[in-house]
N, C-alpha and C positions, 0 to 999 in steps of 0.2 A: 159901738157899745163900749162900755166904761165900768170898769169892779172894781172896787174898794173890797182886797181882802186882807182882813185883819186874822192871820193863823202864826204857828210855831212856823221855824224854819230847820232847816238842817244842813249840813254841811254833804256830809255823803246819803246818799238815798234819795226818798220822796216821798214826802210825809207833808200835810199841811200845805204851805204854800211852797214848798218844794215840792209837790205834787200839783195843787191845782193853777199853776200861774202857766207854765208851758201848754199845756193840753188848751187853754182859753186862747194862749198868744196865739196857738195853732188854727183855733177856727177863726180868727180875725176881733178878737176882743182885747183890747188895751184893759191892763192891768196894772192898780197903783197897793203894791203890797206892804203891809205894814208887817211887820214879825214880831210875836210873843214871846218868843223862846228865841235864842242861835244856838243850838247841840251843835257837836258831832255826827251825830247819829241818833235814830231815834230809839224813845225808852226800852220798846221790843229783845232788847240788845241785850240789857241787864246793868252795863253803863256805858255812860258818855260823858261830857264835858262840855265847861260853855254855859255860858248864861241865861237864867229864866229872867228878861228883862221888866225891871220894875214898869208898874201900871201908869207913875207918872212921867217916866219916858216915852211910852207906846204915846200917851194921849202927847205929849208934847209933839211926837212926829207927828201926829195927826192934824196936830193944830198948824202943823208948819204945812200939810201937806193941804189946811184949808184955807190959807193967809195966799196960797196960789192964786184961786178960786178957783178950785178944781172943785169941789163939791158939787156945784150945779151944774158940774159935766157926768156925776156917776150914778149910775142907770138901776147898779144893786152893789149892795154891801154884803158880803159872806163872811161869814166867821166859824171855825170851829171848833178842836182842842182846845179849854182853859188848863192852864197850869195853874191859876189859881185864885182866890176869890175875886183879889179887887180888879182882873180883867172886865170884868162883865159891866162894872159902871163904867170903864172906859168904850166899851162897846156899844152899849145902850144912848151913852150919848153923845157918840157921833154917827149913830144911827139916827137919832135926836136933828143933830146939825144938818145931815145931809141932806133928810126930807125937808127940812127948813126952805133950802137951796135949791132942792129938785124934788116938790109933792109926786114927782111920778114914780121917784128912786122904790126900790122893794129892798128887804132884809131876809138874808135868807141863814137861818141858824141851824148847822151839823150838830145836833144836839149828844155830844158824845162823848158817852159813860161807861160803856163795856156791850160785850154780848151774853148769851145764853151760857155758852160755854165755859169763859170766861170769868164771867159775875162782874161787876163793878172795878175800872180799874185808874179811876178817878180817886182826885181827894176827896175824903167825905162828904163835904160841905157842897161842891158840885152838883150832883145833880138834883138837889132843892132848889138850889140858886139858878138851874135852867128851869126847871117844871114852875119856880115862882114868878122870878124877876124877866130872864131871859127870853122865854119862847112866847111869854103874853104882848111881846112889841116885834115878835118876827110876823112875815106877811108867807113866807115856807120855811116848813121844818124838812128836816132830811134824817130821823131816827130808822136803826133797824127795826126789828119786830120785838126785842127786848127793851130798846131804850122806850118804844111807843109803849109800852107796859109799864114801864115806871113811871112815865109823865104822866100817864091818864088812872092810874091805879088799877090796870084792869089785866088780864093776863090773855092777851090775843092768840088764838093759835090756829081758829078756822078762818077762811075768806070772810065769813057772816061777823064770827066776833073780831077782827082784824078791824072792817071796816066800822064796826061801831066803836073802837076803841080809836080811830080816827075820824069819827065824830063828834067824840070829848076832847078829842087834841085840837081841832078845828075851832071846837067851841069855847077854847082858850085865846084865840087871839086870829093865828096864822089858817087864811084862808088855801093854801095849798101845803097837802102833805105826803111828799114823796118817803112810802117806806121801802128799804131800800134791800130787804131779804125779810121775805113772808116763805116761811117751811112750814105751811096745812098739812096735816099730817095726810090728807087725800090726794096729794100730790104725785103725780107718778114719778116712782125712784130713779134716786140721782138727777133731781131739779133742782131750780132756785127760780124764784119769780119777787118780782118788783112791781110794788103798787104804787101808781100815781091817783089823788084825789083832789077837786077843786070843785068850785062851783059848777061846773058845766056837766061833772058826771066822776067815774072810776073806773079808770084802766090798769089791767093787768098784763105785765109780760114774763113766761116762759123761758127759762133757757137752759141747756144743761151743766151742773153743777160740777163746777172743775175742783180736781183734788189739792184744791192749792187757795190760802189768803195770803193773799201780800198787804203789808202795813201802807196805809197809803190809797187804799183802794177806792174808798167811803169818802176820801179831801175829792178826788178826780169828779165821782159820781157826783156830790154835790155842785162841787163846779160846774159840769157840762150839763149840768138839767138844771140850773137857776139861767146859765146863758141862754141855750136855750128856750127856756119856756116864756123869759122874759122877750125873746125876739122872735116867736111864732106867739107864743100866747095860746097856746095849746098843747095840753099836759097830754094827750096822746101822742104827739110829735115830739115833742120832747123825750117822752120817755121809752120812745122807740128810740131815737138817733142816742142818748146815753148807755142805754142798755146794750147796743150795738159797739159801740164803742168801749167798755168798760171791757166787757165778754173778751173783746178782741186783744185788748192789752193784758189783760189778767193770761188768757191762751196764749199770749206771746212770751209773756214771763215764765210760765208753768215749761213752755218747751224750750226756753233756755237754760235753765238749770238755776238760774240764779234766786234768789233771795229778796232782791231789790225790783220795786217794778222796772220793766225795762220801756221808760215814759219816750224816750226817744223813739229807738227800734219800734215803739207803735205808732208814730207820730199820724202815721196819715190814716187810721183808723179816727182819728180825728176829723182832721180836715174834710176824709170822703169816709162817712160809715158804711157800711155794707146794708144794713137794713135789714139783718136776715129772721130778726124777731118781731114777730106782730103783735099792736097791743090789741089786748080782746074789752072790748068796754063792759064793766062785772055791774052798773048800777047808774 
């Protein structure tokens, strides 16, 4: 398997495609990455340095990176953080190109703008430019339960109104939508649970909610559930073997003390996940 992923990069940490290119190398998927940004370090920070690299360079690597003819070897294209607007026509068409090259390739867009918490921590103009142009040519989205509220206009908070507000998202374009922290308020305390949706039905998994987010976390998930589902082809396997995986590195970071995920030290929650969450099929 084959990923074209077009994200930020960074120099120290894991964020973007300093996050999701190892965790994939680790399960056996070749990765051809392109980077939006080269920071320091990511924004989290309050500063860093380093260049937001202009949109007609990204597409020029791109173009160089199709003149290979690698294209008609890549199986999905992921993309997530925009720094900034003219990313997204460089996205869109070589998401364009690739299917051109390979009708079976999928696009999978981390649609992401902010959380609950948080609010919006995007340029303005972003997340119209996802809910318009962007997510109506992806085949999977990967929103939490805030961004799946902005995209659909709808404000999700039970399992019932979650999955109908991933019904409107669906009915925008991309047939599978992993949301990636659904908090129902009838959840029992100290959870977090992750919904997968696609044609065949809706899966939910359980897990307990660790006192800790590392920046970084939501590039990995999207990663390992686009490889994934693209190589079972089922969004309950899929979203059991990431949920497993994420849980395990987010807990490894949390008991290391540090700040950064620690993507190596988890490496083989990777390769071998544990499996210790089950998805419950909700529909």
């Amino acid at each position: 398997m084959k990923v074209l992923s077009i994200q930020s990069a960074v120099a120290y940490g894991h964020v973007g495609n300093s996050a999701a290119v190892f965790p994939l190398q680790r399960i056996g998927v070749e990765v051809v990455p392109v980077h939006t940004v080269n920071f320091s370090n990511h924004t989290g920070y309050g500063a860093w340095r380093g260049p937001l690299i202009a949109p007609a360079d990204v597409a020029d690597v791109l173009l160089g990176v199709e003149e290979r003819g690698v294209f008609g070897q890549i199986d999905a294209v992921l993309s997530g953080y925009q720094g900034g607007a003219g990313i997204a026509d460089v996205i869109i068409d070589a998401v364009r190109r690739v299917k051109a090259a390979n009708p079976a390739a999928v696009y999978t867009c981390d649609p992401v703008m902010g959380n609950a918490r948080s609010g919006c921590f995007v340029a303005p103009e972003i997340p119209d430019l996802l809910r318009d142009r962007v997510v109506p040519v992806a085949d999977i989205i990967t929103p939490n339960q805030f961004e799946l509220g902005f995209l659909t206009g709808t404000e999700p908070s039970t399992l019932e109104s979650t999955l109908a507000s991933v019904d409107l998202a669906r009915a925008m374009g991309p047939k599978t939508v992993l949301v990636t922290s659904v908090e129902r308020p009838d959840r029992p305390e100290d959870t977090m649970e992750m919904l997968a949706v696609d044609d065949a039905g809706a899966w939910i998994v359980r897990t307990p909610q660790l006192p800790f987010k590392a920046n970084g976390s939501g590039d990995v998930t999207a990663a390992l559930f686009t490889a994934h589902y693209v190589q079972e082809k089922d969004a309950a396997v899929a979203l059991e073997r990431t949920v497993s995986s994420v849980f395990d590195l987010i807990d490894t970071t949390h008991r290391s003390g540090e700040r950064e995920l620690q993507l190596v030290q988890a490496q083989q929650f990777y390769a071998e996940p544990r499996l210790q969450f089950t998805a419950e099929k909700v529909r």
